[in-house]
Residue frames as a rotation matrix with the C-alpha (Angstrom) as fourth column:
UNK 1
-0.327 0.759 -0.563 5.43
0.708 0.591 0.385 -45.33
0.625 -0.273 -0.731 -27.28
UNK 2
-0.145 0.202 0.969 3.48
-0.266 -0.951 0.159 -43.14
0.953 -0.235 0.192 -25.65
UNK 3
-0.928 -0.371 0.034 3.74
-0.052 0.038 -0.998 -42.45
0.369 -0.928 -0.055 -21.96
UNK 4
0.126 0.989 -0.083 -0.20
0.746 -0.039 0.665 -42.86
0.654 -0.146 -0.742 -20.15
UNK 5
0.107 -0.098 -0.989 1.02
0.984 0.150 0.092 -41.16
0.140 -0.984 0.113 -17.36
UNK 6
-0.824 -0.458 -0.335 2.99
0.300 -0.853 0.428 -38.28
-0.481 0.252 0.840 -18.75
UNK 7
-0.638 0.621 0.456 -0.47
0.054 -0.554 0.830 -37.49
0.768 0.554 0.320 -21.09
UNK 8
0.489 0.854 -0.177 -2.69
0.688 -0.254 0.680 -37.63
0.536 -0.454 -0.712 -17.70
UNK 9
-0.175 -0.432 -0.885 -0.11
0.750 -0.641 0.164 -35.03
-0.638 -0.635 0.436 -15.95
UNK 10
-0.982 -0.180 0.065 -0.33
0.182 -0.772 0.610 -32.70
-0.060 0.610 0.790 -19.25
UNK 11
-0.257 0.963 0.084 -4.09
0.362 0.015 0.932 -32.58
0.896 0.270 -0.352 -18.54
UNK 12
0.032 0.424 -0.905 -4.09
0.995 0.071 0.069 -32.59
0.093 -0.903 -0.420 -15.47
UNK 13
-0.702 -0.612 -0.364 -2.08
0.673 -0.738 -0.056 -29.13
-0.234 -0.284 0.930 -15.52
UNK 14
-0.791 0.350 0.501 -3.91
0.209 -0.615 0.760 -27.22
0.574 0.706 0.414 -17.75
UNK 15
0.554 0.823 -0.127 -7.22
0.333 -0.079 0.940 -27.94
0.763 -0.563 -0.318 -15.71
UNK 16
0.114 -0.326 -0.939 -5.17
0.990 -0.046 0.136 -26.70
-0.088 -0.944 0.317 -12.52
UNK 17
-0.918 -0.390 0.066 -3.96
0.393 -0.880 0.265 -23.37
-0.045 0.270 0.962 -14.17
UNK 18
-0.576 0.682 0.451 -7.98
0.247 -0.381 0.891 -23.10
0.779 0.625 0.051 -15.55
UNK 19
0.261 0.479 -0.838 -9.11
0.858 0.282 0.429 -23.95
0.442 -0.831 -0.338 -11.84
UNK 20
-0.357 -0.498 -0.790 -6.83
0.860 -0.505 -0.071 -20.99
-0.364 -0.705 0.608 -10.50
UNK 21
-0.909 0.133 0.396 -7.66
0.194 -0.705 0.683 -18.70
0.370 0.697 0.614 -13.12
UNK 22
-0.396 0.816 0.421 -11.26
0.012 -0.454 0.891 -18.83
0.918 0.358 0.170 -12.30
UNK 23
0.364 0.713 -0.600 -11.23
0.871 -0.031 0.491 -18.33
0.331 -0.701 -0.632 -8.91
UNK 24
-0.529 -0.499 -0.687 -9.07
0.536 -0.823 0.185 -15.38
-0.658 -0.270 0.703 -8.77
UNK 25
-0.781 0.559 0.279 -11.52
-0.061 -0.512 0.857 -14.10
0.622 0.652 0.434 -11.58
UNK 26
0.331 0.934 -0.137 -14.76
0.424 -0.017 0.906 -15.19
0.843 -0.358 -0.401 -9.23
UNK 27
0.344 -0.289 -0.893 -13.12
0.891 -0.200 0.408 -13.59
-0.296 -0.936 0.189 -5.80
UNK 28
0.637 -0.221 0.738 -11.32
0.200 -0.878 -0.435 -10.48
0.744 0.425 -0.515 -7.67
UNK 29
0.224 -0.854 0.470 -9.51
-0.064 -0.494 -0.867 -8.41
0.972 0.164 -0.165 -5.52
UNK 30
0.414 0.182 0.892 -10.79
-0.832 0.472 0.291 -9.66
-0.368 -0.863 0.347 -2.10
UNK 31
0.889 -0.458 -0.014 -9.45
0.458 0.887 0.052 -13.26
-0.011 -0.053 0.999 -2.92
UNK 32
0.340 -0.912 0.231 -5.95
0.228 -0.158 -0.961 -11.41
0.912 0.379 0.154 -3.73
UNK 33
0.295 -0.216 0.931 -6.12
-0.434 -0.898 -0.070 -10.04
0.851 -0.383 -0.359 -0.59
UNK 34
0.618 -0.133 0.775 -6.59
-0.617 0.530 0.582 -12.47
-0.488 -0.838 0.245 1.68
UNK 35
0.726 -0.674 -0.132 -4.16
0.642 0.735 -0.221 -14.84
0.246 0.076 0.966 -0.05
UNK 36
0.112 -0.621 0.776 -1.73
-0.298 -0.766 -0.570 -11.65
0.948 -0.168 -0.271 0.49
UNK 37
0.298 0.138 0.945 -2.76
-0.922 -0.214 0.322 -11.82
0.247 -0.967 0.063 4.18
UNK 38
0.886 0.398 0.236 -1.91
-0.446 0.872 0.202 -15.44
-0.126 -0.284 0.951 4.44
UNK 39
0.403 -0.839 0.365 1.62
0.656 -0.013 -0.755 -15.24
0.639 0.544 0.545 2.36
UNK 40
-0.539 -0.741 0.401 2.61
0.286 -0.608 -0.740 -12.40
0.792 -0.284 0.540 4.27
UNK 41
0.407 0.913 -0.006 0.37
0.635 -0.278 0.720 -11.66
0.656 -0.297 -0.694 7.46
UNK 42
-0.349 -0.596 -0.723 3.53
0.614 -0.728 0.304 -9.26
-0.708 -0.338 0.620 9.51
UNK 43
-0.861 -0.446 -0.244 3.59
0.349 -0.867 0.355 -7.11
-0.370 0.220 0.902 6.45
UNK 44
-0.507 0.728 0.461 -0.49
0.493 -0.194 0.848 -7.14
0.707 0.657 -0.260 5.55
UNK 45
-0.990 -0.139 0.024 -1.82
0.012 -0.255 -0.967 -6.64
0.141 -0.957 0.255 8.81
UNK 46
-0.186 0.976 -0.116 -5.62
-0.740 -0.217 -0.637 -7.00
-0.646 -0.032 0.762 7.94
UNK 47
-0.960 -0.168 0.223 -7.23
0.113 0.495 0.861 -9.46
-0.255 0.852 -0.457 5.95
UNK 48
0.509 0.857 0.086 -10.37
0.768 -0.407 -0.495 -6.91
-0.389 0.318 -0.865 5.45
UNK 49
-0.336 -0.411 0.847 -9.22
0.808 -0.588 0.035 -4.44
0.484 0.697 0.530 2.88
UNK 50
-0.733 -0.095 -0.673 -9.94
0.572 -0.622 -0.535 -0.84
-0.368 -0.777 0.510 4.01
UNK 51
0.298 0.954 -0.038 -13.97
0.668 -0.237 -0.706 0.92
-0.682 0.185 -0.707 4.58
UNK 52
0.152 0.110 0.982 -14.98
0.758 -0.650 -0.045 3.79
0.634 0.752 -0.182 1.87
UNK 53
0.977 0.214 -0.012 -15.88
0.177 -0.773 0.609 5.86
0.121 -0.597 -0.793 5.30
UNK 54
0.371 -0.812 -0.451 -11.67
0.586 -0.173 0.792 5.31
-0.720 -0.558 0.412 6.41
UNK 55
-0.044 -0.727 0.686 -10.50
0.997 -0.074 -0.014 6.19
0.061 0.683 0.728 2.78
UNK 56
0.235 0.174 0.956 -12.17
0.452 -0.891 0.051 9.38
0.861 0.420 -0.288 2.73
UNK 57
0.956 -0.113 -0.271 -11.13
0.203 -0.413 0.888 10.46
-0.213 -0.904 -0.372 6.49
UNK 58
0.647 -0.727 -0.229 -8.36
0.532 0.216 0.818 9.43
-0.546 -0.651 0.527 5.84
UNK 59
-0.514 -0.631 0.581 -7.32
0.857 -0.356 0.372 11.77
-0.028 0.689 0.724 2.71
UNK 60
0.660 0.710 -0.244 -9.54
0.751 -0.612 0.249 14.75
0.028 -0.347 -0.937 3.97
UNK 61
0.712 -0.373 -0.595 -6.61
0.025 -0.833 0.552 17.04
-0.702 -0.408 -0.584 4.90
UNK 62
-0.336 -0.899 0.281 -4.60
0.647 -0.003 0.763 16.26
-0.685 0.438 0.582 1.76
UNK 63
-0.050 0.074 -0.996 -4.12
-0.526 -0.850 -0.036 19.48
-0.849 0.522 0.082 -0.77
UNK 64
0.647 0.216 0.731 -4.92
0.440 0.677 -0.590 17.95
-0.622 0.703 0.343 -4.09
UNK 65
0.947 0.124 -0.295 -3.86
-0.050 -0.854 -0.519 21.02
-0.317 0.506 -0.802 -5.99
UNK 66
0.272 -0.953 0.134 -0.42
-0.936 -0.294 -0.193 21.29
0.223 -0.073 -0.972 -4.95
UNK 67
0.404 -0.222 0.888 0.00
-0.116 0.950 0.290 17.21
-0.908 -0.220 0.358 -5.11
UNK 68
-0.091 -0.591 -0.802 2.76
-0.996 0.049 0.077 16.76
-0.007 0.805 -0.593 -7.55
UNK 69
-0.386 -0.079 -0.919 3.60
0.045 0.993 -0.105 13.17
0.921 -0.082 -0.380 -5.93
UNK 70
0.515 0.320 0.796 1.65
-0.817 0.466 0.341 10.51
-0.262 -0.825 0.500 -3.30
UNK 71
-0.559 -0.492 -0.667 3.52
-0.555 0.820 -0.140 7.86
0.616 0.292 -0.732 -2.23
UNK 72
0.503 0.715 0.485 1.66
-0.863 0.388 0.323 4.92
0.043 -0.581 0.813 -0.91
UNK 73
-0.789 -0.612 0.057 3.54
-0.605 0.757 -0.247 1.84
0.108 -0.229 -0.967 1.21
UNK 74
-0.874 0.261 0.409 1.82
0.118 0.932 -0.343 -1.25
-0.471 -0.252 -0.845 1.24
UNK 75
-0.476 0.842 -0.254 -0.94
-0.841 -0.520 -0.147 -0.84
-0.256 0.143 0.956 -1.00
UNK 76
-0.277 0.703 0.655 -2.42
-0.047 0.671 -0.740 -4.22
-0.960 -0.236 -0.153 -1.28
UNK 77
-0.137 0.486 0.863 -5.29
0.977 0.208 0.037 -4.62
-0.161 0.849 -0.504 -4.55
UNK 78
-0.652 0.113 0.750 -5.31
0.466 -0.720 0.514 -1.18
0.598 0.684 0.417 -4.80
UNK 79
-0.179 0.743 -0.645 -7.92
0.969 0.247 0.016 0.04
0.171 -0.622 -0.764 -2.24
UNK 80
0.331 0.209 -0.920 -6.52
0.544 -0.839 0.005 3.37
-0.771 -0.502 -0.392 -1.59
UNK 81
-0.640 -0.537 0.549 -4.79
0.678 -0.060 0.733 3.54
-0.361 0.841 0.402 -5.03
UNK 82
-0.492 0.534 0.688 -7.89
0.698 -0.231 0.678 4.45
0.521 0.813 -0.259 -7.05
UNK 83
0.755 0.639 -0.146 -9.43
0.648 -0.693 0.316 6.90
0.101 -0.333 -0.938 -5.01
UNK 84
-0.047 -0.969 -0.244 -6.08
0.532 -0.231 0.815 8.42
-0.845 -0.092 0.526 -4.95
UNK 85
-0.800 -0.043 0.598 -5.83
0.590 -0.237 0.772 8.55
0.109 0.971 0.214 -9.08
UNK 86
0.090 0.727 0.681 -9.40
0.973 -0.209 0.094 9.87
0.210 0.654 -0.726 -8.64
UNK 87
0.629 0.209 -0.749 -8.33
0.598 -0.745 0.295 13.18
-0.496 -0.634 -0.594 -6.50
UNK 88
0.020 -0.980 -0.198 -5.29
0.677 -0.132 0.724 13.66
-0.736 -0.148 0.661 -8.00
UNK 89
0.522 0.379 -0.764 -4.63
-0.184 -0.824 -0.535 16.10
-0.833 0.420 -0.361 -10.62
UNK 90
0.977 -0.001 -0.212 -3.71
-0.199 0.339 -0.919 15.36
0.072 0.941 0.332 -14.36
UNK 91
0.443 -0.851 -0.283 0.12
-0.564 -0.019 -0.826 15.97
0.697 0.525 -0.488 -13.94
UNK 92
0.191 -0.509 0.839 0.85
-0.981 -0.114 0.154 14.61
0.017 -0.853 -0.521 -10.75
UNK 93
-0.023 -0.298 -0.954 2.00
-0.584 0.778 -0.229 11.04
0.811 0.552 -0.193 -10.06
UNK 94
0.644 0.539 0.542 1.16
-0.765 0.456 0.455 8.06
-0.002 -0.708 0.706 -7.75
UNK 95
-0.304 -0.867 -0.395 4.19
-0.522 0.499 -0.692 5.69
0.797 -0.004 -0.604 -6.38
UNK 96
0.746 0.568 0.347 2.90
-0.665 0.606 0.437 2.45
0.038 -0.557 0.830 -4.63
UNK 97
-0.247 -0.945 -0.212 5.57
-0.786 0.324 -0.527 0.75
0.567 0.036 -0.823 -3.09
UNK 98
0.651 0.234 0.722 5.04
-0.721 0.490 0.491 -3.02
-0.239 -0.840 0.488 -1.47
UNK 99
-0.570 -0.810 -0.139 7.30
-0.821 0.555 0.134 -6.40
-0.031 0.191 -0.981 -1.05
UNK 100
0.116 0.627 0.770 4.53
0.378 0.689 -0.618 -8.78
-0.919 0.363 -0.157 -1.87
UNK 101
-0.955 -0.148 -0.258 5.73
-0.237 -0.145 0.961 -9.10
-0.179 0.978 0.103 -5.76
UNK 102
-0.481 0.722 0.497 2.10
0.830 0.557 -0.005 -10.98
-0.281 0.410 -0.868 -6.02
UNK 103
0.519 0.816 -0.253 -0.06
0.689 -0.575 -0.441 -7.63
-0.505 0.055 -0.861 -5.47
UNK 104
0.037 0.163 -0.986 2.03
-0.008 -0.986 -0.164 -5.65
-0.999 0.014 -0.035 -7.29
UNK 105
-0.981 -0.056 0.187 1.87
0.128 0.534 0.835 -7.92
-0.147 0.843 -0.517 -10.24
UNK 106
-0.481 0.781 0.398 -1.39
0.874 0.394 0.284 -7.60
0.065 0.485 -0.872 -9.95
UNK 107
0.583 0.100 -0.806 -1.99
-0.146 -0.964 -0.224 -3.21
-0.799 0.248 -0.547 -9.96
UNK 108
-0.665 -0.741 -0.093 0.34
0.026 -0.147 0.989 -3.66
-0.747 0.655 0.117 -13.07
UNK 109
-0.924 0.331 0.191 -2.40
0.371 0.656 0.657 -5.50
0.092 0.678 -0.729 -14.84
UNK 110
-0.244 0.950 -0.197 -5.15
0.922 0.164 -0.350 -4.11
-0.300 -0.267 -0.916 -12.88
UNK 111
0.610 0.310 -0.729 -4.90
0.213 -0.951 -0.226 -0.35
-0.763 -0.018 -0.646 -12.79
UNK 112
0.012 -0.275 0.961 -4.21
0.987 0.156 0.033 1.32
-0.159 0.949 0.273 -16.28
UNK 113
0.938 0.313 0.149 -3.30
0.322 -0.946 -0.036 5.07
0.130 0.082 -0.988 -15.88
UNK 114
0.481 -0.865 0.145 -0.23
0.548 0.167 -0.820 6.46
0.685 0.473 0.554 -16.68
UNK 115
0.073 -0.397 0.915 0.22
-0.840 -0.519 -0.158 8.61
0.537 -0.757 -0.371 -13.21
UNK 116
0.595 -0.190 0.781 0.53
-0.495 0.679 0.542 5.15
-0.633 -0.709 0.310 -11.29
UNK 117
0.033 -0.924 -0.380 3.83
-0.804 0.201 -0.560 3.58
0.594 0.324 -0.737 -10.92
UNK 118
0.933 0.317 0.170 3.87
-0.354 0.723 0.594 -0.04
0.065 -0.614 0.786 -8.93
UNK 119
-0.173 -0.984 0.036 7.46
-0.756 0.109 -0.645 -0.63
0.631 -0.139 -0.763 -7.41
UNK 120
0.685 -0.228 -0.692 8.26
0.555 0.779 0.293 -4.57
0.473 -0.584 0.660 -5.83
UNK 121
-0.407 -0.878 0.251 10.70
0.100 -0.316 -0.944 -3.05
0.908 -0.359 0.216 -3.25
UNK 122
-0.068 0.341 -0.938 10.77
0.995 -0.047 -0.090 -2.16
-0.075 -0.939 -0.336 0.94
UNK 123
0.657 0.752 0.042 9.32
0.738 -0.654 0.164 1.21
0.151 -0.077 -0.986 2.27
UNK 124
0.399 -0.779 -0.484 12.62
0.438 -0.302 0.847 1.62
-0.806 -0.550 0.221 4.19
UNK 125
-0.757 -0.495 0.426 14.13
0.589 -0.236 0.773 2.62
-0.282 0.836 0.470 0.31
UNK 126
0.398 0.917 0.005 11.79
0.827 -0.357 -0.435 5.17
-0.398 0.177 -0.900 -0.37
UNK 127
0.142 -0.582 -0.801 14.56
-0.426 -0.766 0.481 7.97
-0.893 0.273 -0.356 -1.13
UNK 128
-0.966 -0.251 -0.064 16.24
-0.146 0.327 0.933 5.72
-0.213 0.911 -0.353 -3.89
UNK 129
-0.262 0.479 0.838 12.68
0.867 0.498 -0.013 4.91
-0.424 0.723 -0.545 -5.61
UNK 130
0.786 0.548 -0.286 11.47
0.283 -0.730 -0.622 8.51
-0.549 0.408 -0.729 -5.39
UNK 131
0.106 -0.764 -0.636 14.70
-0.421 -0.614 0.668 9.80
-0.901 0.197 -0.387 -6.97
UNK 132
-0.844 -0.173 0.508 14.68
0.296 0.639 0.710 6.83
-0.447 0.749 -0.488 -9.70
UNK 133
0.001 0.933 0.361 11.34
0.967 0.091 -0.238 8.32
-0.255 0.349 -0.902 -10.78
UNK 134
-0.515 -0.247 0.821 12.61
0.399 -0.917 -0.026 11.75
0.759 0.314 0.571 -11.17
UNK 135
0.678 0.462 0.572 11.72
0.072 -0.816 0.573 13.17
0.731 -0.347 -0.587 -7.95
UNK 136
-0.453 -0.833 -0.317 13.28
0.332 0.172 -0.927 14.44
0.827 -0.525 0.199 -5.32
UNK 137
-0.993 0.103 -0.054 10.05
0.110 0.672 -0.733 14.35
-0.039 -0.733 -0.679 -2.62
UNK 138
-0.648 0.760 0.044 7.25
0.538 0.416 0.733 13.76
0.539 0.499 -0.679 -1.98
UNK 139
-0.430 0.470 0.771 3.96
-0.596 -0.789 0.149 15.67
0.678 -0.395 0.620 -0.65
UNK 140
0.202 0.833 0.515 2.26
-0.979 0.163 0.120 13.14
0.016 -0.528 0.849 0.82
UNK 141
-0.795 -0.238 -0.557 3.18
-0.349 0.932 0.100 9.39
0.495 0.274 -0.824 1.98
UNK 142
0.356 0.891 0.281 0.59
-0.850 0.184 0.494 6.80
0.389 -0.414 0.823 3.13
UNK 143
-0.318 -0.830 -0.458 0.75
-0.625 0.547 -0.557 3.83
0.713 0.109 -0.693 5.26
UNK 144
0.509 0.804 0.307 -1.15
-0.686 0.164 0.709 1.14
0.520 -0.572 0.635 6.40
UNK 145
0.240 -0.760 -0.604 1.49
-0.197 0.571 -0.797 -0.73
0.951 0.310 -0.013 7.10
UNK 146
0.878 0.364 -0.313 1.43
0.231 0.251 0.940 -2.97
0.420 -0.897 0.137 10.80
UNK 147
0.437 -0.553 0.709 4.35
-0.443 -0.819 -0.365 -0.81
0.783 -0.155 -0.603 12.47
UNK 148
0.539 0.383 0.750 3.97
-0.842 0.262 0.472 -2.52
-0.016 -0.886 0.464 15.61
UNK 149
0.563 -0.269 0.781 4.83
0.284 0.951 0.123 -6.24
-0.776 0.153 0.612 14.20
UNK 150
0.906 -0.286 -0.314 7.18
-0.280 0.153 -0.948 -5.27
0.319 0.946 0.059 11.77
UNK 151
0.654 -0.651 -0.385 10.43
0.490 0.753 -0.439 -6.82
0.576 0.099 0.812 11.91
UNK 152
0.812 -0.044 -0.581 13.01
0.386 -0.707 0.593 -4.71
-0.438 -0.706 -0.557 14.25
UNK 153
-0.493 -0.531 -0.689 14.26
0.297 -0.847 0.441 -1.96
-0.818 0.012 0.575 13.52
UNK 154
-0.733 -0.234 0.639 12.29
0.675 -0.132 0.726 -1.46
-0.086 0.963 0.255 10.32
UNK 155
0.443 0.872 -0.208 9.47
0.893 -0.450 0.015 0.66
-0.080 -0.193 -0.978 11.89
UNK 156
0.850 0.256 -0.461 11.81
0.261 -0.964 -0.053 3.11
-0.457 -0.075 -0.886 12.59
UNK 157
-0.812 -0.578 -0.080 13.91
0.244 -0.460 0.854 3.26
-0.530 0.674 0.514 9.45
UNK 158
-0.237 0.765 0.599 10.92
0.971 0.178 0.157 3.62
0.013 0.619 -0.786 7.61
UNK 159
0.593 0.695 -0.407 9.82
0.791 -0.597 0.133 6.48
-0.150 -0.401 -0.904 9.46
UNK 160
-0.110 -0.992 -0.066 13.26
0.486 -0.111 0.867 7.96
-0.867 0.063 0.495 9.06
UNK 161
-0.901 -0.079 0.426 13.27
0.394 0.256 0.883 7.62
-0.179 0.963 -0.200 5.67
UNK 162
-0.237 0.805 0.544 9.82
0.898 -0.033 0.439 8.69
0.371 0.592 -0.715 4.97
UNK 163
0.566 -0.127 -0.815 10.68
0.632 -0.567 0.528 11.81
-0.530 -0.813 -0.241 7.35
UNK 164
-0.237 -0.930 0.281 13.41
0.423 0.162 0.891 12.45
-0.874 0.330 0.355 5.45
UNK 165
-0.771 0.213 0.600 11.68
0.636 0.312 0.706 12.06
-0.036 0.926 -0.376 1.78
UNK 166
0.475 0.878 -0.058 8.34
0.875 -0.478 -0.070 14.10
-0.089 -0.018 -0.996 2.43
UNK 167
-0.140 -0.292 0.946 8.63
0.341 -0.911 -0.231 18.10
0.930 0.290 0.227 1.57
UNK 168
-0.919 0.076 -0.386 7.76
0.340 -0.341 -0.876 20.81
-0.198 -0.937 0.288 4.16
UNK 169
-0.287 0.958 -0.012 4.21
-0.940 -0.284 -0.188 21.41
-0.183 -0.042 0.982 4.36
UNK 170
-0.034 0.382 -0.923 3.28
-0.580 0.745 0.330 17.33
0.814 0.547 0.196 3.65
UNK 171
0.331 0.526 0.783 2.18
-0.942 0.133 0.309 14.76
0.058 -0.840 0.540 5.50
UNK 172
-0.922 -0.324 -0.212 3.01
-0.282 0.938 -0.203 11.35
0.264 -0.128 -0.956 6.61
UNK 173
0.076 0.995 -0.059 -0.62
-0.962 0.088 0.259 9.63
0.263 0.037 0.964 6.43
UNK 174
-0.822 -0.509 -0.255 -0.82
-0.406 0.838 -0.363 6.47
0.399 -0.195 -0.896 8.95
UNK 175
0.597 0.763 0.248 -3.93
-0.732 0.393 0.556 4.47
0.327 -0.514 0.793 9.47
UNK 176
-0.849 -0.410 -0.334 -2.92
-0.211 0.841 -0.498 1.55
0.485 -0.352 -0.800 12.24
UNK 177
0.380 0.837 -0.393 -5.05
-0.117 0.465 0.877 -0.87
0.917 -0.288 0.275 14.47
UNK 178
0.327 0.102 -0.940 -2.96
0.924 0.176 0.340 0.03
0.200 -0.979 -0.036 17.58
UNK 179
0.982 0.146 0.120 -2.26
0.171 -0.956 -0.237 3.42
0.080 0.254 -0.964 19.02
UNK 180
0.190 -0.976 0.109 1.57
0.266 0.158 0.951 2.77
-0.945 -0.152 0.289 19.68
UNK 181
0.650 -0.053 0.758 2.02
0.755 -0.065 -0.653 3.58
0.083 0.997 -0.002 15.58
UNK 182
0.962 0.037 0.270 1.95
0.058 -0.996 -0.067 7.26
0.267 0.080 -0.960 17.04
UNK 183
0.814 -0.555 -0.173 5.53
-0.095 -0.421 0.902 6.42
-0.573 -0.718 -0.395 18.78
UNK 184
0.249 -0.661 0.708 6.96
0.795 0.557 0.240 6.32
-0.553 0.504 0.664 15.58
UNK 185
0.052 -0.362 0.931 6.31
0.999 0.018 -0.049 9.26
0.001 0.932 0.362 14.40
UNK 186
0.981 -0.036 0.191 6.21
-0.127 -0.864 0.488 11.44
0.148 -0.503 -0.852 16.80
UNK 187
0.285 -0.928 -0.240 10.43
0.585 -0.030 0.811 10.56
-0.760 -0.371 0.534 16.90
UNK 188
-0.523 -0.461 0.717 10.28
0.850 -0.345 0.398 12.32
0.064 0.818 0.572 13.46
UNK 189
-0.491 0.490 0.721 7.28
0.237 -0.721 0.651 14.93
0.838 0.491 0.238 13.27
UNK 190
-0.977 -0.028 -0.210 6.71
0.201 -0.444 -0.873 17.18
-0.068 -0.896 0.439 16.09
UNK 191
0.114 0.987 -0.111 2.48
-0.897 0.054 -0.439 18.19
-0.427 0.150 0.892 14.85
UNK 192
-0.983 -0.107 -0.147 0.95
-0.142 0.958 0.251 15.01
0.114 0.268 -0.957 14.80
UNK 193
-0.246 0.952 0.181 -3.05
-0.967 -0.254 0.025 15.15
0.070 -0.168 0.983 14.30
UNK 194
-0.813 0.495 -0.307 -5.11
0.509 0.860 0.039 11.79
0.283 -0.125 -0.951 14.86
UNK 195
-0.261 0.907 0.332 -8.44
-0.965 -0.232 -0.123 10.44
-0.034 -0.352 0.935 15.02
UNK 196
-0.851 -0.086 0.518 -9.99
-0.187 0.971 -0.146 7.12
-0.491 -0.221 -0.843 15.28
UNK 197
-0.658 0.233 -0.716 -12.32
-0.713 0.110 0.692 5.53
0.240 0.966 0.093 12.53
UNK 198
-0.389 0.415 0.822 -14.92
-0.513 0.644 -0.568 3.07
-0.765 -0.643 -0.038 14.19
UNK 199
0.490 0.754 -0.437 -16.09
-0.574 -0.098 -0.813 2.40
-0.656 0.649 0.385 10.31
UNK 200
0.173 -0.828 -0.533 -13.78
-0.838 0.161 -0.521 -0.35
0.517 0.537 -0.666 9.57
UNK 201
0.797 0.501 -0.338 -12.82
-0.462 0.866 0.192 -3.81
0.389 0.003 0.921 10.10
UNK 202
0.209 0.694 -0.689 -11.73
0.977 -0.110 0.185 -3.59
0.053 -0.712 -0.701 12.48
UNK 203
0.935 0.251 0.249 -12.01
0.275 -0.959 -0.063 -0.24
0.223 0.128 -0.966 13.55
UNK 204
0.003 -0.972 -0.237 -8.26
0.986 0.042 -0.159 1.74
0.165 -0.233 0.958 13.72
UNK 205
0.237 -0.551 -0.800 -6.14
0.490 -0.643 0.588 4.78
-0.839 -0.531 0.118 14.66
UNK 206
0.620 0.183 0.763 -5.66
0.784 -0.191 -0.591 7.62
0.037 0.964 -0.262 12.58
UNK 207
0.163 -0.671 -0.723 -2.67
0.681 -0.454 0.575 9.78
-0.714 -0.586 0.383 12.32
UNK 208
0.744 -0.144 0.653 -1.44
0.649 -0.079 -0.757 12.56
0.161 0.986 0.034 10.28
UNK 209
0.470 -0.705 -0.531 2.10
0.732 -0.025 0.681 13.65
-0.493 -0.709 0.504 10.67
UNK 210
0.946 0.297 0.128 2.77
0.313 -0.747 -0.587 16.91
-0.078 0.595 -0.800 9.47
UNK 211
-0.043 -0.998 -0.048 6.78
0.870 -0.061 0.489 18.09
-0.491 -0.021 0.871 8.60
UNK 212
0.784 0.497 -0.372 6.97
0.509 -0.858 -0.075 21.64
-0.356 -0.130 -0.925 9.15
C-alpha cells in the first residue's frame, strides 16, 4: 500500500534541491560568498568580496615573469584567483588554500585551467601542501585572511610558516581591514611596504612583506 506521506516527502525534496539550485545559479558567486561569510565569519572577514581598484594595487609589485608559484590563503569565489591566472605566465602554477570545503568545492567546478590547484586545508600547513605539489617555495603568498580575529596563536603560525615557505626576493601580500595585521609580519619580514586602499568595502590596509 502505498505510503501518502512518504510520496509527498519524495516531492517535496526534489523541489527543495531545484529551489537551491536556482538560487545559487541567480546570486552566482556573491550568494556563495555571503553564505561563506555567515558559515564562517572569523575566517571570511568581509561579506563584500574584494574592489577591481584593490586587486590591481594590490598585485602591482608582483614580478610576473619570474612567478613560477602564487599561493593564495583564503580565496573565497575566486576574486583574486582569476586575475591571478590572468597575469601569470603559461608554466607557472596557482595554489589556493582555504578551510571552507564549500568555496573550494566550488573553484573546482568553477575555474577550469590547469595552473590552478584548490586545496580544503589550513594556511598554517602551507609547507606540507607546497611540497605535495612538487614545490619547494613559493614567490609570492596572498592573504586576506582576518589576522586580528583569528583563533590564537594561528596568526602567528601562519606567518611563520608562510615566512618560512616564500623564496628570497618574494613577497608576503596582506590586504587587512585593521592596521595591527602589520604586527604580524613585521615578527617575520624586516622591509615591509604598505598602503591603504579607500576603493573597497570597506576600505583596508595594504601590506607587502618582502623576505630578503
Amino acid at each position: 500500500m502505498t505510503n501518502p506521506r512518504a510520496q509527498a516527502q519524495e516531492k517535496k525534496a526534489p523541489l527543495g534541491r531545484r529551489l537551491r539550485e536556482g538560487l545559487k545559479r541567480f546570486f552566482g558567486p556573491w550568494g556563495m560568498f555571503v553564505r561563506g561569510f555567515i558559515k564562517h565569519p572569523v575566517m571570511v572577514g568581509s561579506i563584500v568580496p574584494s574592489s577591481p581598484t584593490l586587486i590591481r594595487h594590490m598585485l602591482k609589485p608582483v614580478d610576473w615573469k619570474n612567478t613560477k608559484l602564487f599561493v593564495e590563503y583564503g580565496p573565497g569565489v575566486g576574486t583574486f584567483c582569476r586575475p591571478v591566472l590572468e597575469r601569470m605566465s603559461g608554466d607557472a602554477t596557482l595554489i589556493a588554500i582555504d578551510t571552507n570545503e564549500d568555496f573550494i568545492d566550488y573553484l573546482r567546478k568553477d575555474i577550469r585551467d590547469s595552473r590552478f590547484v584548490a586545496v580544503h586545508g589550513s594556511a598554517a600547513d602551507v609547507e606540507e601542501i607546497v611540497r605535495a605539489h612538487g614545490f619547494e617555495q613559493a614567490d609570492y603568498v596572498l592573504s586576506g585572511l582576518p589576522f586580528s580575529t583569528l583563533p590564537a596563536g594561528v596568526g602567528p603560525a601562519i606567518a611563520a610558516a608562510t615566512h618560512r615557505v616564500i623564496r628570497p626576493g618574494g613577497a608576503f601580500l596582506v590586504y587587512q581591514f585593521r592596521a595591527r595585521a602589520r604586527d604580524f609580519l613585521a615578527a617575520h619580514f624586516n622591509r615591509i611596504d604598505n598602503a591603504f586602499e579607500w576603493v573597497n568595502v570597506p576600505p583596508c590596509f595594504l601590506f607587502w612583506g618582502w623576505k630578503d
